[in-house]
C-alpha positions in Angstrom: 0.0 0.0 0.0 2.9 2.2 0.8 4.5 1.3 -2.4 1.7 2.8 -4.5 1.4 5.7 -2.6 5.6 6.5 -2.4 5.0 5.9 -6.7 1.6 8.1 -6.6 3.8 11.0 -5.3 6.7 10.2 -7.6 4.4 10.7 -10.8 2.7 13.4 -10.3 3.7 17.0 -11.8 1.8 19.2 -9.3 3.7 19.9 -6.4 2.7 19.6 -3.0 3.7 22.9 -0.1 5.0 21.6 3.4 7.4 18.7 2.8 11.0 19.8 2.3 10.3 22.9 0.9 7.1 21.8 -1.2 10.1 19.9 -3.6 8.1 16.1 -3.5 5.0 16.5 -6.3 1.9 14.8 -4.9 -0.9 13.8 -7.1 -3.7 16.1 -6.2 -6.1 13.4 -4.8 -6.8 15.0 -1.4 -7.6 13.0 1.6 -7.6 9.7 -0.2 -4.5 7.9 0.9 -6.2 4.4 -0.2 -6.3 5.4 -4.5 -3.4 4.2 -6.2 -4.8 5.3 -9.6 -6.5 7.8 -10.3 -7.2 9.7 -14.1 -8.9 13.1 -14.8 -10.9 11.5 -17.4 -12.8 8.7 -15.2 -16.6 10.0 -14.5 -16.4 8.5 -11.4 -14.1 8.7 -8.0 -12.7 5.1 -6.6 -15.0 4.7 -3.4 -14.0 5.8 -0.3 -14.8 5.5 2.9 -13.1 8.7 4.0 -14.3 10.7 1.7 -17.7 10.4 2.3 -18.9 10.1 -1.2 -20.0 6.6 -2.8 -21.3 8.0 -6.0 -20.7 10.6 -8.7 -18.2 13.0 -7.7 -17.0 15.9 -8.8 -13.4 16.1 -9.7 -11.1 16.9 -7.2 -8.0 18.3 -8.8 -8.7 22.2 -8.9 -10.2 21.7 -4.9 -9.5 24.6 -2.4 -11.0 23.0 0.5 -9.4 20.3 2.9 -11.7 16.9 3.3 -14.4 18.0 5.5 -15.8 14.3 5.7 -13.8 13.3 9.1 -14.5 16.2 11.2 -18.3 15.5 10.6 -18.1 12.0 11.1 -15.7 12.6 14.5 -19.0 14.8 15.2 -21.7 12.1 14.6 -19.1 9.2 16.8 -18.6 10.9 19.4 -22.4 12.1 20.0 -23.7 8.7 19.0 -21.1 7.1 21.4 -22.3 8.6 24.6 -26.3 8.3 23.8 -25.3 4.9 23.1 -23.8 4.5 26.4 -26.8 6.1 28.0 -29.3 3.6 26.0 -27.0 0.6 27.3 -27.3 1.6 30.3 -23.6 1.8 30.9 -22.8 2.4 34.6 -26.2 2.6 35.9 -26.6 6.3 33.8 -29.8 6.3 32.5 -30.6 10.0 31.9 -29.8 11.0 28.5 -29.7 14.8 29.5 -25.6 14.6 29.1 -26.1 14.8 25.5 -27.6 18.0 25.3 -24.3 20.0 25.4 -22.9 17.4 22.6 -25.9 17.2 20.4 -26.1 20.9 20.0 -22.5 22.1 19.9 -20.5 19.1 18.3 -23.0 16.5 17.0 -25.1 19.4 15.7 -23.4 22.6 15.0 -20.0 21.1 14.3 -21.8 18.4 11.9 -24.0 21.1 10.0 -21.1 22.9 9.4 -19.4 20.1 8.6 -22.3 19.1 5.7 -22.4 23.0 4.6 -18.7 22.5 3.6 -19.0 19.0 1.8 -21.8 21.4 -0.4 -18.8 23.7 -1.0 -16.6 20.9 -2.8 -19.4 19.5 -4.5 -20.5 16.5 -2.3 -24.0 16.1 -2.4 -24.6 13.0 -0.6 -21.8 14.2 2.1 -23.9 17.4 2.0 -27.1 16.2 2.8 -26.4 13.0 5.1 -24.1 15.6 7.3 -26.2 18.4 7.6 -29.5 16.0 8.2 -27.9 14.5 11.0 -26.5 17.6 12.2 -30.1 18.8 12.1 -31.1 15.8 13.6 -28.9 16.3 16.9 -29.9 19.8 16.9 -33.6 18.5 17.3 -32.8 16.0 20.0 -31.0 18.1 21.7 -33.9 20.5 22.2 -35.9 17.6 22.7 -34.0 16.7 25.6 -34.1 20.4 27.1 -36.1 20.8 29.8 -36.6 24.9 29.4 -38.6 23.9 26.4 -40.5 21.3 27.9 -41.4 19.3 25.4 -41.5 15.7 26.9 -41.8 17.4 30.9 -44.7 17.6 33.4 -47.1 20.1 31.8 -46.0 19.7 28.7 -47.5 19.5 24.9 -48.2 15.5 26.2 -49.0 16.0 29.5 -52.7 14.8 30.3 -55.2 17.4 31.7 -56.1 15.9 34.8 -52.3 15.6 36.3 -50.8 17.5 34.2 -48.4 14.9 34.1 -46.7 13.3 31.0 -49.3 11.0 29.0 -46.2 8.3 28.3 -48.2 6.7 26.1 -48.8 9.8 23.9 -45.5 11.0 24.4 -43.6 7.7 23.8 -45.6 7.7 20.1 -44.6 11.0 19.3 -40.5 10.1 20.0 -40.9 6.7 17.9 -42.6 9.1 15.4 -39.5 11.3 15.3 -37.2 7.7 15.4 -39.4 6.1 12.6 -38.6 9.1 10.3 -34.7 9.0 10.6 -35.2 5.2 10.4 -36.6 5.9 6.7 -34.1 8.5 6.1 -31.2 6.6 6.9 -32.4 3.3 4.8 -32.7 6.1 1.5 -28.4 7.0 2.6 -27.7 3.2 3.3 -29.4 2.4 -0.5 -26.6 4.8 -1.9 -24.0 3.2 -0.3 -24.4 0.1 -2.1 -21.7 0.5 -4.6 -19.2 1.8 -2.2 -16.9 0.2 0.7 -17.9 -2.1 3.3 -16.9 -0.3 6.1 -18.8 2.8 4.4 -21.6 0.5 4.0 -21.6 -0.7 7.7 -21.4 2.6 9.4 -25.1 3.5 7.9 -26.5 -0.4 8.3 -25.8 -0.1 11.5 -27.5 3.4 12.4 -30.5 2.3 10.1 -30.5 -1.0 12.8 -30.1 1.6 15.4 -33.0 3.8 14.6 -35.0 0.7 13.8 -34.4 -0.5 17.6 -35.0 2.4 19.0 -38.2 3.2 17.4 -39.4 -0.1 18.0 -38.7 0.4 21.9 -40.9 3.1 22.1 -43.8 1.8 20.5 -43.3 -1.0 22.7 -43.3 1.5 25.1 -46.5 2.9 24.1 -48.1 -0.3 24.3 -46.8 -1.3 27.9 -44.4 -4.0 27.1 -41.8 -2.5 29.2 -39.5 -5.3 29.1 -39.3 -5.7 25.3 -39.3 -2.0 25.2 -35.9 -1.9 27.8 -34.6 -4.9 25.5 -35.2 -3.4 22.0 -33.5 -0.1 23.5 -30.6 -1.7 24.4 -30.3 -3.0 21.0 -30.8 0.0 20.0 -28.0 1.5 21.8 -25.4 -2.0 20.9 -26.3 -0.9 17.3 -25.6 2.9 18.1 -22.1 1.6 19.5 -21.1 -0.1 16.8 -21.9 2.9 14.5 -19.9 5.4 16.2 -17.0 3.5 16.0 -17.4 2.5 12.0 -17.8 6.5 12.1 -14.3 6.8 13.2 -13.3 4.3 11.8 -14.1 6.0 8.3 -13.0 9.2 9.6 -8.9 8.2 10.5 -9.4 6.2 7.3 -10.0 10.1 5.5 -7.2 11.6 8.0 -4.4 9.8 8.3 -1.9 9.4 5.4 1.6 8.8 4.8 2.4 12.1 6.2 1.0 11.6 9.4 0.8 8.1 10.1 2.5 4.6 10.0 -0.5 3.1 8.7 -3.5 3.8 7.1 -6.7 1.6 7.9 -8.4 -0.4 4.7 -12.4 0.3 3.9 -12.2 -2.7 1.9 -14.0 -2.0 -1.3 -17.0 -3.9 -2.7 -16.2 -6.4 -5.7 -19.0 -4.8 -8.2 -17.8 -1.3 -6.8 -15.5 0.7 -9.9 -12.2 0.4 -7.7 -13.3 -3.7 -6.8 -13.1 -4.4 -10.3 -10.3 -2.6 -11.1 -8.3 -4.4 -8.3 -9.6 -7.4 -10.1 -8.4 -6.8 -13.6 -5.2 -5.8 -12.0 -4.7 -9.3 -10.7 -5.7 -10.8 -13.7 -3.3 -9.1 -15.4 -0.4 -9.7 -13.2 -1.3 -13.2 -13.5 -1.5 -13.1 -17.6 1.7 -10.9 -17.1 3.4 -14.0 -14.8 
């Protein structure tokens, strides 16, 4: 892997700043340590985990902009990770009210701008899968809020009588909110089909995630609280596993040869573009042999 990235930078005749004076030329694939080859003509970027992009892509060559993709997926772990401990029940914390402060400042605000920026070089499926969930910790952050007492005593769904929460009504209105990102997240995971594994995993296991989640509070709503406590714990294993795939992707978009020993593989579908080429490279070797 090395080897084709030491002969990447030997090839190339634009140079790159910062390394001895800006004398070793780099080939101007930005924050894509994993492409061996890659040609101005091709309609169509090798997949990449790290890039955030599994589809049509806008070339790269003239780009001004460093690869947003890991600081909005570092965003989405990190956020994900501590709900998820919170759903697990990790250490007896069951409150998720931690996650306000994360879901608005980093999960949300750092993720938004994190999507607005993937719109700048051209990304549109970076674009809209960061900024939705961006948005989407933004809104659970206020959920959780208690100033705006959504889910509180007295609330929107608190009966009339006690004014107390109605947790039938209100545990239908959160697997309502779940349901919808659920579906959201199965339309990103359908474009990820053609892309890496590892890319592909991160969003099957958040669609699994929301899916478990929703499910526990319908379950909820119906008074099976210990399916419900079950499902949300799935939930929450599923939410794990995501926000580590999530960083997973993101030091696969960050580290390099210039900053790192190694680089991390996303291991590319075989129908994906960069699968078959990797195939008709070994079957030429092997007619070469």
């Amino acid at each position: 892997m090395n080897v084709g990235i030491e002969k990447q930078a030997t090839n190339s005749t634009a140079a790159g700043p910062g390394v001895n004076g800006g004398n070793i030329a780099y080939q101007p694939y930005y924050g894509n340590p994993l492409a061996h080859v890659h040609s101005g003509n091709e309609a169509r970027l090798p997949a990449f985990g790290g890039e955030f992009q599994p589809g049509l892509y806008k070339s790269v060559e003239a780009r001004r902009f460093a690869n947003p993709a890991p600081l909005g997926l570092s965003a989405f772990a990190l956020t994900t990770f501590v709900l998820s401990c919170v759903n697990l029940g990790a250490r007896g914390v069951s409150a998720p009210n931690v996650v306000v402060p994360l879901a608005l400042g980093y999960g949300g605000l750092v993720q938004l701008l994190a999507g607005m920026w993937e719109m700048a070089v051209g990304n549109t499926f970076g674009a809209t899968a960061l900024s939705s969930y961006g948005g989407f910790w933004i809104a659970y952050g206020i959920l959780l809020t208690p100033n705006w007492n959504i889910l509180g005593a007295g609330g929107p769904y608190a009966t009339e009588a006690t004014k107390a929460i109605d947790p039938k009504m209100g545990e239908s209105a959160v697997a309502f909110f779940l349901t919808g990102w659920f579906i959201f997240t199965t339309i990103l995971l359908l474009c990820t089909l053609r892309s890496t594994v590892m890319f592909f995993m991160l969003f099957f296991t958040l669609d699994l995630a929301f899916l478990m989640l929703a499910c526990g509070a319908y379950a909820n709503d119906n008074g099976a609280m210990d399916a419900s406590k079950r499902l949300t714990q799935a939930g929450g294993g599923f939410g794990m596993l995501a926000a580590f795939l999530a960083w997973y992707n993101a030091f696969a978009g960050i580290a390099d040869s210039s900053n790192s020993f190694f680089i991390v593989p996303v291991f590319h579908f075989p129908w994906s573009e960069k699968g078959r080429e990797a195939r008709h490279s070994t079957k030429t070797d092997r007619h070469n042999a």
